[in-house]
N, C-alpha and C positions, 0 to 999 in steps of 0.2 A: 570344885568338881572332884569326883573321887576318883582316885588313881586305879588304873587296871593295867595289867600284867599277863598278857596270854601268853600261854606258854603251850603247846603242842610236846606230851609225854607220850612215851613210849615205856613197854613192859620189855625187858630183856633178861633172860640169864646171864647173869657170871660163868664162864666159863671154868674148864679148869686149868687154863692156862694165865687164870687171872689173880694176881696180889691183892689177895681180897682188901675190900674198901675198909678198913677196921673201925668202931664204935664209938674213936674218939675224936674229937673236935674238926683235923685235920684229913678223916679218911674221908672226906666225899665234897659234893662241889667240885669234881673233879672229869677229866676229859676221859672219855671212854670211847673203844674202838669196837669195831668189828671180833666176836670172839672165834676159838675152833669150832664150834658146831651152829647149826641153825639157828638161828633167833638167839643168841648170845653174845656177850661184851667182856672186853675185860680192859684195863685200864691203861692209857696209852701209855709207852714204854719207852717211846724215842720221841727227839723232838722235831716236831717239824710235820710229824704222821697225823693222818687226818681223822679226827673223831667224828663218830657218829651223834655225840650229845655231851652231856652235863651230868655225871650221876645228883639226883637229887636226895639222896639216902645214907646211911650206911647198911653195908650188907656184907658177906662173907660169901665166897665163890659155892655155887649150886643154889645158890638161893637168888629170888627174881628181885629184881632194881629198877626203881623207875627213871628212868633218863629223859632229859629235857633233849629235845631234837632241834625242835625251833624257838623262836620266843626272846622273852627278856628272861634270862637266868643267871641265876648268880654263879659265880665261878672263883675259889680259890687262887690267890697272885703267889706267883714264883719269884717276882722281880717288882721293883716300883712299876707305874702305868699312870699316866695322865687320861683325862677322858678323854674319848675319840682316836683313840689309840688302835692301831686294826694286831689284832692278838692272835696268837697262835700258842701250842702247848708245846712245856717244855719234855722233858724224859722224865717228869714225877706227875705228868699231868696236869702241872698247872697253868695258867694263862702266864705269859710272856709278850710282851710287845715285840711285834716282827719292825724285825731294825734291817730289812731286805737285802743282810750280807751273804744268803743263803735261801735255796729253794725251801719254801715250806707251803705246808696249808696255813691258811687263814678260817679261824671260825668265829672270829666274833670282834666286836667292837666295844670297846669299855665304855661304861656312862656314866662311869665315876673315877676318881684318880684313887691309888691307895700304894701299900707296899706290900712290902715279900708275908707272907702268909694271913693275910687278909682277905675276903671276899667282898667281890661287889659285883652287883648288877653288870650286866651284858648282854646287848645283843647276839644271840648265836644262829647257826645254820648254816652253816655250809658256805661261807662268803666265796670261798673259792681259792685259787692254786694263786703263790705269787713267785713268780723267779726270780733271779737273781735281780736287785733293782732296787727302788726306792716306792714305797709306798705313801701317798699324800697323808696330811691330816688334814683336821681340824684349824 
């Protein structure tokens, strides 16, 4: 059976408060937030803050970026990750495993294990707020 992948993109601006995504390997697959102006994004800064998506590109701030909203997308590892990991982004925007010693958002779920600057597949969208606490796995 052939494998399918929906993924629900969205069109944003780079703001210009945003560390543009840069053209090489490392600058995209990355957690993007809410930017300064309307219908704009710029790249999460702190860890724990809640993205709007996935940039799936590279782009430079004033130019439009397709961002993954919901879906299976892939996302850039800041730290190792086992699958079924429930993730959150660090302060370079990358996926992190919420280890619940600290309030954060939750956006996605790994469905692959890997390490620090690696991508893998993940479910994203908005899993939701986790407090202080312990989060289940797998």
């Amino acid at each position: 059976m052939a494998q399918q992948n929906p993924l629900l993109v969205r069109t944003f601006n780079l703001s210009s408060d945003y560390n543009h995504l840069s053209a090489n390997s490392t600058g995209f697959y990355l957690a993007v937030r809410i930017g300064d102006a309307d219908l704009g994004c710029g790249r999460v800064q702190t860890a724990g803050a809640r993205p709007i998506g996935i940039s799936q590109e590279p782009r430079k701030k004033g130019q439009s970026i397709a961002v993954a909203v919901a879906g299976i997308s892939k996302w850039r590892l800041g730290a190792t990750v086992t699958r079924g990991d429930a993730l959150c982004a660090d302060a370079t925007a990358r996926a992190v495993r919420y280890l619940g010693s600290t309030s954060k958002h939750v956006y996605g779920i790994a469905l692959a294990s890997g390490v620090v600057s690696e991508v893998v597949e993940c479910e994203i969208g908005g899993i939701g707020y986790a407090p202080t606490g312990t989060v289940a796995t797998l």
